[in-house]
C-alpha positions as CSV (number, residue, x, y, z in Angstrom):
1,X,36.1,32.3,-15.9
2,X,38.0,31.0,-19.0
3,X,39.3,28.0,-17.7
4,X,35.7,26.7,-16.1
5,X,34.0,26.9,-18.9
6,X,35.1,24.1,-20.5
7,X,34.5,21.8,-17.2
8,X,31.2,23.1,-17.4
9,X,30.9,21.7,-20.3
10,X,32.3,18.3,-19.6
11,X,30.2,18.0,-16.5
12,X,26.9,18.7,-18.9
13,X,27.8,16.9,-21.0
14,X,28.4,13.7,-19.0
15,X,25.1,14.2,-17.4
16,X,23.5,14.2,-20.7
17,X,25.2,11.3,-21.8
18,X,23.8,9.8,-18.6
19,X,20.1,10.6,-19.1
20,X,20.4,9.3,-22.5
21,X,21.8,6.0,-22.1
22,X,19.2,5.7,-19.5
23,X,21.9,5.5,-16.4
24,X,20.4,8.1,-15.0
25,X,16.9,6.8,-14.7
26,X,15.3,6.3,-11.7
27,X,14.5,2.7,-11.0
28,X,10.6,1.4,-11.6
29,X,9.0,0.9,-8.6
30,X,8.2,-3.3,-7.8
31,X,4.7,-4.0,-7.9
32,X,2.9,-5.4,-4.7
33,X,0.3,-7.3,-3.8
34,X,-1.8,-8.6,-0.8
35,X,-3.9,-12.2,-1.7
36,X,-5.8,-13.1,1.3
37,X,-8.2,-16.7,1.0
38,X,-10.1,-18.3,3.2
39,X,-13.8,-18.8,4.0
40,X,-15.9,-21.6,2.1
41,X,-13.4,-24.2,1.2
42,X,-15.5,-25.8,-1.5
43,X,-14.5,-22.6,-3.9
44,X,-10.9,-23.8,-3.5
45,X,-9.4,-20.8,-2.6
46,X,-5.6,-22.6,-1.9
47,X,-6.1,-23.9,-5.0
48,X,-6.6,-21.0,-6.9
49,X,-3.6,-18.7,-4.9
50,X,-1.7,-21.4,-6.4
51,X,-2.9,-20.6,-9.7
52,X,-2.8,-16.6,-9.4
53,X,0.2,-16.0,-6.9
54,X,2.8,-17.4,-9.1
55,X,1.2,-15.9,-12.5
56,X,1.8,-12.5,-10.7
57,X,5.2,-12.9,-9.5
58,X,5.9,-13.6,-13.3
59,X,4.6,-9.8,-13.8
60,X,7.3,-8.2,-11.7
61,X,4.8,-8.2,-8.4
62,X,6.1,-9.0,-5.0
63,X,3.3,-11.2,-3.6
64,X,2.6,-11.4,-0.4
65,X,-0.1,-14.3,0.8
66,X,-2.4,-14.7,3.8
67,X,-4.9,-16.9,5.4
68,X,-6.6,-14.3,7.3
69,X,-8.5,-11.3,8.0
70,X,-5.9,-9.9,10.0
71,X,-4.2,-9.0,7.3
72,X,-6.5,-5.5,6.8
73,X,-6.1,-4.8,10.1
74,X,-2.5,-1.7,8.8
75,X,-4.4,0.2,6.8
76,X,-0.6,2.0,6.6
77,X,0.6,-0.8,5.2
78,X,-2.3,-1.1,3.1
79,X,-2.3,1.6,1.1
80,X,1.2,1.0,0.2
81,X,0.1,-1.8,-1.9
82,X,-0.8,-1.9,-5.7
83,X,-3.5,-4.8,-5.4
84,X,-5.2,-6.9,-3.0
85,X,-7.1,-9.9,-4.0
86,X,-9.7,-11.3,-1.8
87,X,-10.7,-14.9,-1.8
88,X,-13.1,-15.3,1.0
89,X,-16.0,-16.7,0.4
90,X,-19.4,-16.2,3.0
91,X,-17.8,-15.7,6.7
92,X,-17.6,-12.9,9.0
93,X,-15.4,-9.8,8.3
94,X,-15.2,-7.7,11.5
95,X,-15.7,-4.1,11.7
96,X,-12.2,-2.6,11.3
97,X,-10.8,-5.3,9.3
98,X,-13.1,-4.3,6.9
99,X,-13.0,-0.5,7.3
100,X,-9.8,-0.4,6.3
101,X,-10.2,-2.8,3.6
102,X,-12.8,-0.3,2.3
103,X,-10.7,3.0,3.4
104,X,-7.5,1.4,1.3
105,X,-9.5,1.0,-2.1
106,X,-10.6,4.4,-1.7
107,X,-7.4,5.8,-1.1
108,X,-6.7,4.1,-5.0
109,X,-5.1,0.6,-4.3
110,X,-6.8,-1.8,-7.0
111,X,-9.3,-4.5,-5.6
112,X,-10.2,-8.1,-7.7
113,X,-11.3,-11.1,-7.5
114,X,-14.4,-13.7,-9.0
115,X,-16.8,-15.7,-8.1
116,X,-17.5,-16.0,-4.5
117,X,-14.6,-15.2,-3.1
118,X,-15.1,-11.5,-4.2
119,X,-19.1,-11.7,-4.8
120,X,-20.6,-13.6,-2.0
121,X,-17.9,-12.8,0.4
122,X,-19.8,-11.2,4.2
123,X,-22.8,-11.1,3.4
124,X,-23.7,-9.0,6.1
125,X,-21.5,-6.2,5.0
126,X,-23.1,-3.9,2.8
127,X,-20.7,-1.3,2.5
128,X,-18.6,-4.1,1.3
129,X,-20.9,-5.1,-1.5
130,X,-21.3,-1.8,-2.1
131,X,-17.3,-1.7,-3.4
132,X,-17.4,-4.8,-4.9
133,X,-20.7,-3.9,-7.3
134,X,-22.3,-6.8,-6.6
135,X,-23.6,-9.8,-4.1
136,X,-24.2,-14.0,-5.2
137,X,-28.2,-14.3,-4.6
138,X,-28.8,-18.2,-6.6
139,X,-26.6,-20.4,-8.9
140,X,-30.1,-22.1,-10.4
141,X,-29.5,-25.8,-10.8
142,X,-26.0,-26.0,-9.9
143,X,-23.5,-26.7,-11.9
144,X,-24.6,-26.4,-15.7
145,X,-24.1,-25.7,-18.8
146,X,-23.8,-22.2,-19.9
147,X,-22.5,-19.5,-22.3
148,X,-20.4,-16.4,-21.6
149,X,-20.6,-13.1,-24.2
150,X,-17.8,-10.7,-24.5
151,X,-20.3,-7.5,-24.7
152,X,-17.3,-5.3,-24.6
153,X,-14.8,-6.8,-27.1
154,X,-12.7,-3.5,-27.2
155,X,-11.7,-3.3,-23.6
156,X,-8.1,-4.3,-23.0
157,X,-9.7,-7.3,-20.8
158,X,-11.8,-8.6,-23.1
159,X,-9.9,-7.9,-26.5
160,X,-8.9,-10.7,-29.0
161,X,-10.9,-13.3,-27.1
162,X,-13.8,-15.0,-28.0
163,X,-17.0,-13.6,-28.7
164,X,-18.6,-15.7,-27.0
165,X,-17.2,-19.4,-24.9
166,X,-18.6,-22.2,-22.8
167,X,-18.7,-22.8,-19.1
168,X,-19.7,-25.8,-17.2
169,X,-19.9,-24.1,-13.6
170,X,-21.9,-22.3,-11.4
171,X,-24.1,-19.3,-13.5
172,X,-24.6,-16.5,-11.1
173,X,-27.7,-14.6,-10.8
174,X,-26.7,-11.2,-8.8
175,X,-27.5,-8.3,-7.1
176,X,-25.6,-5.7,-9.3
177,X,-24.9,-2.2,-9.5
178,X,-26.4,-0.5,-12.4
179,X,-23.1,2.0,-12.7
180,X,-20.4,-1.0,-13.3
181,X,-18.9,-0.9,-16.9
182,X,-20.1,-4.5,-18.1
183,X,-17.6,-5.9,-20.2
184,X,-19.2,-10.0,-20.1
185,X,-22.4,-11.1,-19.5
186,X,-24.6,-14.3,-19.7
187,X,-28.4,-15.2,-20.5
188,X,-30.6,-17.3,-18.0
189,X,-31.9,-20.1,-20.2
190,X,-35.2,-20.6,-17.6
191,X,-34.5,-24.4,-17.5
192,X,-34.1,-24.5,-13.4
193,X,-36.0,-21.2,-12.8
194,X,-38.7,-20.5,-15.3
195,X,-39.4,-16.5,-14.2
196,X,-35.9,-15.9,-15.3
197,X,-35.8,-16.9,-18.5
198,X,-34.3,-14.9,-21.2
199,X,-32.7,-12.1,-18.0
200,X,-29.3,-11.6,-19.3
201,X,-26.9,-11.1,-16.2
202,X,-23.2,-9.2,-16.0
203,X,-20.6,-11.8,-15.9
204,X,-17.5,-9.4,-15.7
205,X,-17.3,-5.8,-14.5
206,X,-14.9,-3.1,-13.6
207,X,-15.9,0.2,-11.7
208,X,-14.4,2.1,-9.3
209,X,-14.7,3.0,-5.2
210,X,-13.5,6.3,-4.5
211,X,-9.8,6.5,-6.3
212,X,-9.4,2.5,-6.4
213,X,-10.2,0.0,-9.2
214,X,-12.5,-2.6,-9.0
215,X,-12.6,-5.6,-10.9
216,X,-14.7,-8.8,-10.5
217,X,-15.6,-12.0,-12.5
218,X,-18.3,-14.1,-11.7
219,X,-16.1,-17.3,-13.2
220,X,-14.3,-19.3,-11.5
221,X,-16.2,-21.8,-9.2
222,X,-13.4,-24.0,-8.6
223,X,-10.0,-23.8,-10.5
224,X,-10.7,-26.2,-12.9
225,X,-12.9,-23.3,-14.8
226,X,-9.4,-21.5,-15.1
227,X,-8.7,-24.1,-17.2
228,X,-11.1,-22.4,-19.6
229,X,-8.4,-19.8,-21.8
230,X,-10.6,-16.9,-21.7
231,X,-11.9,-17.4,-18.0
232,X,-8.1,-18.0,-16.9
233,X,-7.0,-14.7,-19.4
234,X,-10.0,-12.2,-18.7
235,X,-8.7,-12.9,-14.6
236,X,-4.9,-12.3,-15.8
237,X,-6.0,-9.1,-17.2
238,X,-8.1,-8.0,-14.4
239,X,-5.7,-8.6,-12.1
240,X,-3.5,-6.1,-14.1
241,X,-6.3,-3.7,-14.8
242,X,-7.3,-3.2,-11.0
243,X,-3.3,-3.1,-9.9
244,X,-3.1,-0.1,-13.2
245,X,-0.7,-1.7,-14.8
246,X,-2.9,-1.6,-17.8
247,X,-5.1,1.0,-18.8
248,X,-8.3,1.8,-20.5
249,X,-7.3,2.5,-23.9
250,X,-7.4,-0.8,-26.4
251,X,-5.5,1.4,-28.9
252,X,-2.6,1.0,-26.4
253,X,-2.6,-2.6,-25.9
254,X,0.9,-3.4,-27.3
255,X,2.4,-1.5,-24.5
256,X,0.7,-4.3,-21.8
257,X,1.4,-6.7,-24.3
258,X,5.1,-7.6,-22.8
259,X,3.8,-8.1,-19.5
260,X,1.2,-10.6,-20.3
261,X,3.9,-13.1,-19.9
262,X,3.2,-16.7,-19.7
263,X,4.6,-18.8,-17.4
């Protein structure tokens, strides 16, 4: 017994020596996530993939891309993932492509998007706009002029950026769901649809569906609006939000802060 104790020893002690150079630590898990575009081509959806694929790859995600609906038809490999963005403005989802869509949020993979790619996406599908929070009913006159307001300035999204900033796009009037957590809204002027005037309208929202996140903007017509800082940043930190790489506490924003890298 004498003469183990002391190998013992040096066994322990090598392990601790180990754990505290961090040798021993198991290796973080790589990020994944599912973009899949299509529909209406006058939203650009290519065009933005090109802006959010690479931005995601440059947050440790392994990003995988694709121009159909097909791509929900593994709900297996589904709810492996971490996020799924979906960029598929109007058109027709079919039945189990979007069951499992629907059954892999639940299960807790994050879902995102904006504008109509996310929120006037199957318009027929109501348990889909059920998970999203919301459904495109009228973009009064078009393109215009209009003002976003950060209603929420302490949420990890929304913090540090302005108070309030200009868009010259697209103002959604929606269908929403009055238990989202509103972090942005915007104010109907009444200019193109008098009875409206004054209604002030959720611009950006997070909720959840069954364990998954949810997060949607309503920015984001074309991808020249990303050109817009706050539109292009409040995305970057949905994105992140929905996939939990960042949480809910602005207190605890300098830990996300690293991986808000820019490319």
């Amino acid at each position: 017994m004498k003469r183990t104790i002391p190998g013992a020893v040096v066994i322990l002690g090598a392990a601790c020596l180990l754990v505290c150079s961090g040798m021993a630590q198991a290796p973080q898990k790589t990020r994944s996530a599912l973009i899949v575009w299509g529909g209406w081509e006058g939203h650009e959806p290519k065009q933005c993939v090109d802006i959010f694929a690479p931005w995601l790859e440059s947050q440790g995600f392994k990003v995988e891309i694709s121009h159909t609906l097909d791509a929900y038809l593994d709900l297996e490999k589904l709810k492996t993932l971490d996020l799924i963005v979906h960029i598929f403005t109007m058109s027709d989802i079919k039945p189990e492509q979007e069951r499992n869509l629907e059954e892999a949020v639940k299960s807790g993979v994050g879902l995102a998007g904006w504008h109509g790619g996310l929120g006037d996406a199957h318009r027929s599908a109501v348990e889909y706009q059920f998970m999203v929070g919301g459904q495109w009913v009228a973009h009064p006159g078009g393109v215009i002029d209009y003002d976003v307001d950060i209603t929420n300035p302490n949420d990890p999204i929304t913090k540090g950026l302005k108070r309030r900033f200009h868009m010259k796009s697209e103002q959604y009037f929606m269908h929403v769901d009055p238990g989202n957590e509103v972090l942005a809204t915007t104010t109907f002027a009444g200019d193109h649809a008098s009875w409206i005037a004054g209604e002030v309208m959720p611009v950006v929202w997070k909720k959840l569906y069954g364990k998954g996140r949810v997060f949607y903007a309503s920015l984001g017509h074309v991808a020249a609006d990303f050109n817009v800082p706050e539109a292009r940043e409040i995305v970057n930190r949905g994105l992140l939000w929905a996939a939990r790489v960042m949480g809910d506490d602005p207190a605890k924003m300098d830990i996300y802060a690293p991986l808000l890298k820019k490319k």
